[in-house]
C-alpha angles and dihedrals in degrees: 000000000000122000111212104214125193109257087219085065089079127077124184121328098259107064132046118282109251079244100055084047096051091053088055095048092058097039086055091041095248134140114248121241112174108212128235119262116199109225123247125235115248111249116253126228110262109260102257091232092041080061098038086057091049096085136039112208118185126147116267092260097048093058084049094058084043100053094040084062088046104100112247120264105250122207124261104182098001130273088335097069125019131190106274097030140127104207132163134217120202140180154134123309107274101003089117111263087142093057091041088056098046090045085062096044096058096039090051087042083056093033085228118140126237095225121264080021105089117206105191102168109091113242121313138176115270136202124207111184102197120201098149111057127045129220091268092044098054107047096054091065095056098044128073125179101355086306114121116212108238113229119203118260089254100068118081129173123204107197124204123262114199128234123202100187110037114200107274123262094017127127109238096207095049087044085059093042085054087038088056103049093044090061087042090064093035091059097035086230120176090178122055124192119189125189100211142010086196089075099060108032100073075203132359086171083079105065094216084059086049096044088053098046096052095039081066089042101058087035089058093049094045101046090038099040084226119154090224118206106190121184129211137158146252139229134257093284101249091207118017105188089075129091125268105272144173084256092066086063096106110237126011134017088213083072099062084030094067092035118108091217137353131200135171149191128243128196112235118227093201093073135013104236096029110106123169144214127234129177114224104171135028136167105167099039144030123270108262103156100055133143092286092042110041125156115245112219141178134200111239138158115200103167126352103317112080101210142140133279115216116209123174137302139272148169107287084229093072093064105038129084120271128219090243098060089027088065091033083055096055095047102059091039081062094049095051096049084051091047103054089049077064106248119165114242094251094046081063093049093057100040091047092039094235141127117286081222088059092050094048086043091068104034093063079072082077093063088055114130104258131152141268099277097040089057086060090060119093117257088266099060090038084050103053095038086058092045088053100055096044087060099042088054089052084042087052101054087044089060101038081057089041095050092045090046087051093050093049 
């Protein structure tokens, strides 16, 4: 039996037809509504010399002669960020993305180099968006003992001030973008800096958000000639015993996929304070700082600038978990739960399927001289501190051989 339905029932594809809703309305008793639709704009015909600019078209030696007059590209934070890029830096929460990039802003503001960084372009204006730090916030990090770090005249820093109730039927990413570029030319930057991506994509995790967003981006950057740094973070690492990657940017590919040139920085699980850089896109250089030469960093503040050391290279291995300590992890994390429940020793053997010589094994962490405060934690928390410091001393004899094979 075939039901004849008026073609004018069905609306687009992607919602239900009004049809389809008025026979669920009666199945459930209610009383049908259909809803209001708002009605979309018939597409134009593209403008015949909009499409005519779309496209450039010279022979291949032609665009050989043009780029060779094009000036070369010089480095802004070495082979990681070069003059005319967009490039993004991403990392974990607190891990210090926000100091590195400040750390970059004022050396490019003093065209002055972070050894073994090599900034080769001479001062230039420099435009940090901050929508991370407050006033206060920030300028605890870059005072010490009653003594202010003096940044060069070339480093300014917007903050963000914050609107509750945005004009109506305007875009807000496209508000910040105009923002932005309002404050660019205000400030006559060649260099911008923005903390973070987060604040002005309203969801990089949709690809037409991220499109859009870095359509702006590299818009901004060509009609304004800027080199662009953008931040952005990265997930919970699902498994952390795998290299840095482009799949660790939160949100979209399309982000990392639009970008000139990407880095990151990873945490080190040999030591507690020791982070690392890794290059994980590059367009105007070769890759030197990838997963078998990584620079090695710490966090320090001497005097009044908070910023980061930078001390050698190594293989990114080295520093990440293995899948040795990663399972041994897990199963002790299992035991002391179990533990703490108050299961005997013998009663976890036999739930986890394990010897009762293992159980007993890592449950002597648990007797691991540790302070005041630590004796206070569960068996969970005392296990897995002495656990970690049981790694991080074996990590730290790894490193100590890999550092002294790579001097000689």
């Amino acid at each position: 039996m075939s039901t004849n339905l008026p073609k004018e029932s069905f609306g687009p594809s992607s919602e239900r037809p009004p049809f389809i809703e008025q026979l669920r309305a009666e199945s459930r008793g209610l009383q049908f509504r259909p809803a209001k639709r708002k009605k979309r704009a018939e597409p134009h015909p593209p403008d015949t010399a909009d499409s005519h600019r779309l496209f450039t078209i010279e022979k291949g030696n032609r665009w050989m002669e043009l780029a060779r007059r094009e000036p070369e590209a010089k480095m802004l934070f070495g082979e990681l960020w070069h003059q005319g890029e967009l490039c993004m830096l991403f990392a974990d929460t607190n891990i210090g993305k926000s100091v590195l990039a400040v750390q970059i802003g004022e050396s490019i503001a003093r065209g002055q180099s972070i050894a073994p960084f090599i900034c080769q372009a001479p001062p230039a204006r420099v435009l940090y968006i901050d929508f991370e730090l407050s006033q206060s916030q920030f300028g605890l990090r870059y005072s010490q003992g009653g003594g202010d770090h003096l940044f060069s005249d070339n480093f300014f820093r917007a903050q963000y001030n914050f609107i509750p109730d945005p004009p109506p039927n305007v875009d807000e990413n496209d508000l910040l973008i105009a923002a932005i570029e309002h404050k660019v030319q205000l400030a006559k930057a060649a260099v911008l800096i923005i903390d973070n991506i987060t604040c002005l994509r309203g969801g990089t995790e949709n690809s037409v958000v991220a499109l859009s967003l870095m359509k702006s981006l590299k818009a901004l950057k060509t009609d304004h000639k800027l080199s662009i740094l953008v931040l952005a973070h990265t997930p919970k690492r699902r498994n952390p015993t795998q290299p840095l990657s482009s799949d660790d940017l939160h949100g979209s590919k399309l982000l990392i996929n639009f970008a000139d040139s990407a880095f990151a920085i990873g945490k080190s699980t040999a030591e507690t304070d020791l982070s690392y850089l890794k290059q994980i896109k590059q367009r105007n250089t070769r890759q030197r700082y990838g997963h078998d030469n990584v620079c090695l960093c710490r966090i320090q503040k001497p005097g009044a600038f908070l910023h980061f050391k930078f001390e050698g290279y190594s293989a990114e291995r080295h520093h990440l978990l293995t899948q040795t300590t990663a399972g041994r992890q897990q199963l002790a994390s299992k035991i002391a739960d179990l533990a703490d429940e108050g299961l005997s020793q013998r009663d976890i053997s036999k739930q986890l399927g394990i010897g009762l010589a293992t159980v007993n094994r890592l449950i002597r962490y648990v007797d691991y001289p540790m302070t005041n405060d630590q004796k206070e934690c569960t068996i969970t928390q005392r296990l897995m501190i002495k656990m970690d410091v049981q790694m991080r001393k074996g990590m730290q004899i790894r490193r100590r051989v890999n550092l002294w094979a790579i001097s000689i």
